[in-house]
N, C-alpha and C positions, 0 to 999 in steps of 0.2 A: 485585516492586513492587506492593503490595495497596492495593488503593485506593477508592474511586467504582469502581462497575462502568459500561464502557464505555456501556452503555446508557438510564444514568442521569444523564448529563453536560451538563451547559448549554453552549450557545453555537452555531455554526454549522456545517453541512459544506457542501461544492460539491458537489453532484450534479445531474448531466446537465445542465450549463448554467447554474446559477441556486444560490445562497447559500440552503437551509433549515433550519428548525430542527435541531440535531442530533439531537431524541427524534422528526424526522421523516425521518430518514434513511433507508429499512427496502427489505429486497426480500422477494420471497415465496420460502417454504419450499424451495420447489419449480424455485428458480430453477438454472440449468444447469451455473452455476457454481460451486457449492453441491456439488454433486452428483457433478461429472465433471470438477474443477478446472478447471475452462476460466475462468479468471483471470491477473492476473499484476496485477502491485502494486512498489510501490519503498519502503524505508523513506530516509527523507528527515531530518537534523537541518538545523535552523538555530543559528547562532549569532551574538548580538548581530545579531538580527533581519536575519539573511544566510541562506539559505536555502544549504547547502555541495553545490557542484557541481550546481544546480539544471540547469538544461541536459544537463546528461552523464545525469542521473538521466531526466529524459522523454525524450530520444532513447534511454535503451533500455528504457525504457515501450514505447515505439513497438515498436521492433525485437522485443521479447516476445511482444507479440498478436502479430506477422507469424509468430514461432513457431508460435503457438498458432492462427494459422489467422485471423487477426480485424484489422480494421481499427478503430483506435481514431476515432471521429468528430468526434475535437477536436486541431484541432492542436498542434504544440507549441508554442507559442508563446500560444496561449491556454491552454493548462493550467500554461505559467509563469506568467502573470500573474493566472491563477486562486491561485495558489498562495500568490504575494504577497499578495494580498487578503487572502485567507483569514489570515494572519499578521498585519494589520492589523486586520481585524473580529474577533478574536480577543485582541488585546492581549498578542500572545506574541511574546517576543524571543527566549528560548534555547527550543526546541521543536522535537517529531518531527512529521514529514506522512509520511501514509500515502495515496498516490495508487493507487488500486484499479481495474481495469478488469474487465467480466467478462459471461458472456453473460446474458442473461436466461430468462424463463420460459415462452417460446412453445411449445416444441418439447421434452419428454426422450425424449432417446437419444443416443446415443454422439454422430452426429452433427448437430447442432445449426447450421449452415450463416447459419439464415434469421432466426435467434433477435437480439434487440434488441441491441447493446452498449451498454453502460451504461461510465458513471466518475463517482467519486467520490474526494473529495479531504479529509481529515479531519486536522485539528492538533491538538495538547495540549500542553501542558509536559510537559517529559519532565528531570526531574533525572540529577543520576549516581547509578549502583546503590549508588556508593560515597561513605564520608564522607571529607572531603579526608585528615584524618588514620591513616583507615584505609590510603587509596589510597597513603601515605607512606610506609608498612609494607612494600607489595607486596604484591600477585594473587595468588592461588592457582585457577589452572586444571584442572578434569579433563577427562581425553577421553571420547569417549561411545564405547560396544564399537562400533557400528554407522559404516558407512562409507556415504559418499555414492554414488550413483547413477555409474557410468563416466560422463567424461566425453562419450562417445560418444552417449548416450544421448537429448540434446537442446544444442540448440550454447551452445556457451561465453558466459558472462553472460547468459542469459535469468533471468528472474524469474517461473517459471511455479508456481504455487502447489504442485501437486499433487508437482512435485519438490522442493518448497522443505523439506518438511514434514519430511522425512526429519530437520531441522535440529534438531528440536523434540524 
């Protein structure tokens, strides 16, 4: 889906508290998260400006960072209604959110304890990959040779990035 680069896009994100420009969204290089995936993130649609399973989606936001070692500093309940907003000041009705938590850039090394957490909350329209009449036809799927991470690995439904990746 080739488009506007993410970087160059009008409108607003929620980070850390407060609605900013979106070409002011930015963290440094150098940040922890970046580095040593210590993140975790939900991909989020809404439709007919419903935001689907909004709730199920931040409580395991939450339960993620508790993976990953980190307390998100905003509760759920304000990051849903961050969310709604966001959906509102943006003039989007069917659209992805991408709620992002992650450490900051105090400290690099493996452990990063004391390091800032940060979240960010960012919408877009988001259409279908596919044209209806194509979608008419049927999908055609391939598998990737590569296989996910044992489940054992880190507990079942976490959204921690650096495992995610494997998906890609």
């Amino acid at each position: 889906m080739a488009g506007l680069p993410f970087d160059q896009r009008d409108g607003e994100i929620w980070y850390d508290g407060a609605f900013v420009p979106w070409a002011d969204a930015k963290l440094h290089v150098l940040s922890h998260g970046l580095h040593y995936a210590s993140c975790v993130f939900e991909g989020e649609r809404a439709y007919g400006g419903q935001i689907f399973k909004s709730g199920e989606h931040t409580a395991r936001l939450h339960a993620s960072a508790e993976v990953m070692g980190f307390e998100i500093p905003w509760s759920e309940d304000v990051i849903n209604a961050a969310k709604e907003e966001l959906l509102t000041r943006m003039n989007l009705v069917d659209a992805y959110l991408r709620p992002v938590a992650w450490r900051g850039s105090e400290m690099m090394g493996v452990s990063a304890q004391d390091n800032t957490i940060h979240l960010a909350i960012a919408a877009w329209e988001w259409p279908s990959y596919f044209k209806p009449e194509e979608r008419l036809k049927g999908i055609r799927l391939d598998m990737a040779k590569y296989r996910r991470p044992d489940p054992q690995t880190a507990p079942y439904k976490s959204k921690a990035a650096g495992l995610y990746m494997i998906c890609t």
